[in-house]
Structures are given as C-alpha cells and as structure tokens.
Residue, then its C-alpha position, 0 to 999 in steps of 0.5 A: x500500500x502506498x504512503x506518503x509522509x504528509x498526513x494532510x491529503x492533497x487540495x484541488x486545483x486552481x481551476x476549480x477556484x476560477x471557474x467557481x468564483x466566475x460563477x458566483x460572479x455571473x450569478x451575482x450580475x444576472x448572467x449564470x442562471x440558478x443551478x434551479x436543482x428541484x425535481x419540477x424544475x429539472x424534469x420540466x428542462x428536460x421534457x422541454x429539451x427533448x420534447x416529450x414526457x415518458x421517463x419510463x418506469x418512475x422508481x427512479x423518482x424516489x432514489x432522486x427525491x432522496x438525493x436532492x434532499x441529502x444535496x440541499x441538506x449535506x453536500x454544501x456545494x460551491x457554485x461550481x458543485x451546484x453547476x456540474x450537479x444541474x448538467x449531471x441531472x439534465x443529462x441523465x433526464x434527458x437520456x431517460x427521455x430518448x431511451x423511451x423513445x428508442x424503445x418505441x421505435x424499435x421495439x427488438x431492442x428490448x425483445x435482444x437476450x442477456x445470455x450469461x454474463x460475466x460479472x466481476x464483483x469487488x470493493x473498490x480499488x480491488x482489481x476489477x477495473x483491470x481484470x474487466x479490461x483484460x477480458x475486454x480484450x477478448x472479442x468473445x466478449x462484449x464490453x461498454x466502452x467509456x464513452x457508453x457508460x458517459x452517454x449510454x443513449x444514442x442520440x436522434x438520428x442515430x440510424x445515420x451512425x450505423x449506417x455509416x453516412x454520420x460519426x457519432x458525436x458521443x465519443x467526442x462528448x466523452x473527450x471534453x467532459x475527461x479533458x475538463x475532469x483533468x483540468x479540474x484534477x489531474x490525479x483523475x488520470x492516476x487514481x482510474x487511468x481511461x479513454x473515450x474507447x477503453x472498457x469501462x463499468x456500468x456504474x452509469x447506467x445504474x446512474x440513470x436511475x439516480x441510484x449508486x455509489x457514484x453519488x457518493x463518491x463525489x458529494x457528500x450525502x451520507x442520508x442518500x447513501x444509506x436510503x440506497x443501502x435500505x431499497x431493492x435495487x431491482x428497477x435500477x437493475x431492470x434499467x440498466x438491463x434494457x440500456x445494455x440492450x440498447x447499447x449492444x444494438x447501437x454497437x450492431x454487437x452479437x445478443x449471443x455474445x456475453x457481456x462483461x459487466x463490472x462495478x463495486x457496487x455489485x457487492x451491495x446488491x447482489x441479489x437485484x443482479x440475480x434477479x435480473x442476471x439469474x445465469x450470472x457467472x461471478x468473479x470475485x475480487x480481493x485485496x488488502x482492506x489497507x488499501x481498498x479503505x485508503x484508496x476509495x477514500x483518496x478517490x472520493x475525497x479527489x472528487x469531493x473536493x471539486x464540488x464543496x469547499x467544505x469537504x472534510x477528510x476524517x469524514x470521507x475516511x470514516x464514509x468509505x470505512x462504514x461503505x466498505x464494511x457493508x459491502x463486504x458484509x452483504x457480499x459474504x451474506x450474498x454468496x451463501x445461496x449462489x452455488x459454487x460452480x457459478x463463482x470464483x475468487x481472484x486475488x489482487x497479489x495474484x494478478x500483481x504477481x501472474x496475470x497470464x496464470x489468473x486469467x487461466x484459472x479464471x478462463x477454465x471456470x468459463x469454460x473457454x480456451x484463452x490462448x486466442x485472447x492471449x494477444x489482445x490482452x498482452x496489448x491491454x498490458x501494454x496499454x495500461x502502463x501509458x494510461x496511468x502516467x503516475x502511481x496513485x498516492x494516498x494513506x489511510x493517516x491522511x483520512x483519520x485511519x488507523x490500520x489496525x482500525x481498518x483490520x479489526x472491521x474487516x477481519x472476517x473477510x481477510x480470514x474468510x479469503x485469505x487476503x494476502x496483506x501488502x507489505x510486512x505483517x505482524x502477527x495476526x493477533x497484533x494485527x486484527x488487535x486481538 
C-alpha cells in the first residue's frame, strides 16, 4: 500500500477556484442562471429539451427525491458543485427521455437476450477495473466502452451512425467532459487511468436511475447513501438491463455474445443482479482492506473536493470505512445461496504477481480456451502502463485511519479469503488487535 509522509491529503486545483468564483460572479450580475436543482424544475428542462414526457418506469423518482434532499441538506456545494450537479441531472433526464423513445421505435431492442454474463464483483480499488479490461480484450466478449457508460443513449438520428453516412458525436462528448475532469484534477488520470474507447463499468447506467455509489463518491450525502443501502435495487437493475440492450444494438454487437459487466457496487446488491442476471457467472475480487479503505477514500475525497469547499477528510475516511464494511458484509451474506460452480475468487497479489496464470484459472471456470485472447490482452498490458502516467498516492493517516482500525472491521473477510496483506505483517493477533 502506498504512503506518503504528509498526513494532510492533497487540495484541488486552481481551476476549480476560477471557474467557481466566475460563477458566483455571473450569478451575482444576472448572467449564470440558478443551478434551479428541484425535481419540477429539472424534469420540466428536460421534457422541454427533448420534447416529450415518458421517463419510463418512475422508481427512479424516489432514489432522486432522496438525493436532492441529502444535496440541499449535506453536500454544501460551491457554485461550481451546484453547476456540474444541474448538467449531471439534465443529462441523465434527458437520456431517460430518448431511451423511451428508442424503445418505441424499435421495439427488438428490448425483445435482444442477456445470455450469461460475466460479472466481476469487488470493493473498490480491488482489481476489477483491470481484470474487466483484460477480458475486454477478448472479442468473445462484449464490453461498454467509456464513452457508453458517459452517454449510454444514442442520440436522434442515430440510424445515420450505423449506417455509416454520420460519426457519432458521443465519443467526442466523452473527450471534453475527461479533458475538463483533468483540468479540474489531474490525479483523475492516476487514481482510474481511461479513454473515450477503453472498457469501462456500468456504474452509469445504474446512474440513470439516480441510484449508486457514484453519488457518493463525489458529494457528500451520507442520508442518500444509506436510503440506497435500505431499497431493492431491482428497477435500477431492470434499467440498466434494457440500456445494455440498447447499447449492444447501437454497437450492431452479437445478443449471443456475453457481456462483461463490472462495478463495486455489485457487492451491495447482489441479489437485484440475480434477479435480473439469474445465469450470472461471478468473479470475485480481493485485496488488502489497507488499501481498498485508503484508496476509495483518496478517490472520493479527489472528487469531493471539486464540488464543496467544505469537504472534510476524517469524514470521507470514516464514509468509505462504514461503505466498505457493508459491502463486504452483504457480499459474504450474498454468496451463501449462489452455488459454487457459478463463482470464483481472484486475488489482487495474484494478478500483481501472474496475470497470464489468473486469467487461466479464471478462463477454465468459463469454460473457454484463452490462448486466442492471449494477444489482445498482452496489448491491454501494454496499454495500461501509458494510461496511468503516475502511481496513485494516498494513506489511510491522511483520512483519520488507523490500520489496525481498518483490520479489526474487516477481519472476517481477510480470514474468510485469505487476503494476502501488502507489505510486512505482524502477527495476526497484533494485527486484527486481538
């Protein structure tokens, strides 16, 4: 796990400053509208942008309500917070509106099968991003690129696209909204290494049902977290379900070749996934909970800061030591009534130390031969080490944590997967504080 010899994590960048401080003077001269963030006003932008008024299944209302209330009572936004929540609102608005509309038109959207997708289930920081990309490098497999999870929806006219007479513009969307993160922190780049067209999680399309982590990891809404973690999270799946159908048919992709789908967010809701995915293969990942703690926390806390002045670092240490915590709980609960022969166990170090040797046990489990897939993933490798410009630097002390603090939390997990620890290990009953 990696250290560093401040405790004080690091600040946002000037860029944040100038564009909040342009903002709150925009707003004070009649030049920058309110951010207006109350359902009427942002569902009634957003019908009158798009011209009609079916949102689809209307759960996602409620998962919203609760969001903008933990908004306007927790997340304490700055001015340049407040403008980047109404365009993240108005785009998911927007899509939910155009997918009906897709829906309509071409009803064998929603008739193409899911057929036993792959689905790889950790914490945060545990290794799923990489193992998705590797079995993303098999054409077997289909996969969401980023540009996909920013803007899962086709927009009109799309038929033009897949035609071939017009390109499509949300790759290049993609582009300026990652150019403009970089700007608004940089470490973006380090923390999760990405491109327009490189695979990515489906974290968005639970998004467009207002629900997930992802909320959580760039504000502070501790109230919405927890009313999440209260609901079944069915409909957010059955949502996503249908914007992967409609993804695999604006990529004129095969129905009958499996997905690969990924985000930690599984772990909290692996029941909803099973119901929607009921022939799910599972792949679970592991690693120290030092730096799964210390790592979602630096990845949280490099968010948060760009949207609040007033973020605090114990706060979003104590946050993601309580969200890891449950995740893991729910995951091992989860597992007892998923049959053995449809999951297996991948560790972190195991990867680190033979990624060809993990990813031909995880290939055995599919029932697949990997030598075809050996080339691809060897260019993914490749890839990778110029992506990630700069290792990712954190420690738990720049959050208010303690290892031995983190341990004891999450001792059973270490001991029920046999999680091997980074660096020296002391004694296991010095080490869970026993």
């Amino acid at each position: 796990m990696s250290q560093q010899k401040t405790v004080q994590p690091p600040r946002r960048t000037k860029f944040i400053d100038i564009l909040d401080s342009t903002l709150r003077a925009g707003r004070r001269v009649g030049l920058v509208a309110p951010a207006g963030l109350t359902k009427p006003e942002m569902l009634a932008r957003a019908i009158e942008d798009v011209g009609r008024d079916d949102f689809g299944d209307p759960w996602f209302e409620r998962p919203l309500d609760a969001l903008l209330d933990s908004i306007h009572g927790e997340a304490r936004l700055n001015a340049a917070g407040d403008w980047a929540a109404r365009q993240q609102f108005h785009h998911v608005l927007r899509d939910r509106l155009l997918a009906q509309t897709w829906f309509e038109r071409h009803p064998e959207i929603l008739a193409r099968p899911i057929p036993h997708p792959v689905v790889i289930v950790g914490p945060m920081r545990s290794g799923t991003t990489r193992l998705h990309r590797l079995l993303a490098a098999d054409r077997r497999f289909a996969h969401l690129r980023s540009f996909e999870t920013i803007s899962p929806v086709p927009r009109p006219g799309f038929e033009e696209v897949m035609a071939g007479r017009k390109a499509d513009f949300r790759p290049k969307l993609a582009s300026r909204i990652m150019k403009v993160a970089r700007l608004a922190n940089p470490r973006t780049l380090s923390i999760h290494p990405t491109g327009p067209f490189e695979p990515e999680e489906e974290l968005g399309l639970l998004v467009a049902s207002m629900y997930g982590m992802k909320h959580e990891a760039q504000w502070t809404v501790p109230s919405y977290g927890r009313w999440c973690e209260g609901e079944d999270a069915t409909p957010a799946y059955r949502h996503l379900a249908n914007l992967l159908r409609l993804v695999g048919w604006s990529q004129q992709e095969s129905s009958l070749r499996p997905w690969i789908l990924k985000t930690p967010q599984h772990m909290l809701d692996l029941p909803a996934l099973l119901k929607v995915f009921p022939d799910a293969r599972l792949i679970f990942t592991h690693r120290d909970p030092r730096a799964v703690v210390g790592s979602a926390a630096s990845l949280a806390w490099n968010q948060t800061i760009i949207y609040s002045d007033q973020a605090d670092p114990h706060t979003v240490g104590r946050e993601w030591l309580r969200k890891t915590g449950l995740m893991v709980d729910r995951m091992m609960e989860a597992r007892r009534a998923i049959p053995a022969e449809r999951m297996i166990d991948v560790q972190y170090d195991e990867m680190d130390r033979d990624w060809r040797g993990a990813m031909a046990r995880v290939y055995c489990f599919l029932g697949l031969e990997m030598d075809s897939a050996v080339t691809g993933m060897e260019r993914y490798v490749e890839r990778s080490r110029a992506l990630k410009r700069r290792p990712h630097r954190y420690s738990l002390s720049q959050f208010g944590l303690g290892e031995n603090e983190v341990l004891d939390r999450l001792e059973d997990y270490v001991r029920r997967f046999d999680v091997p620890m980074e660096g020296a290990v002391p004694p296991p009953r010095r080490l869970f504080g026993r």
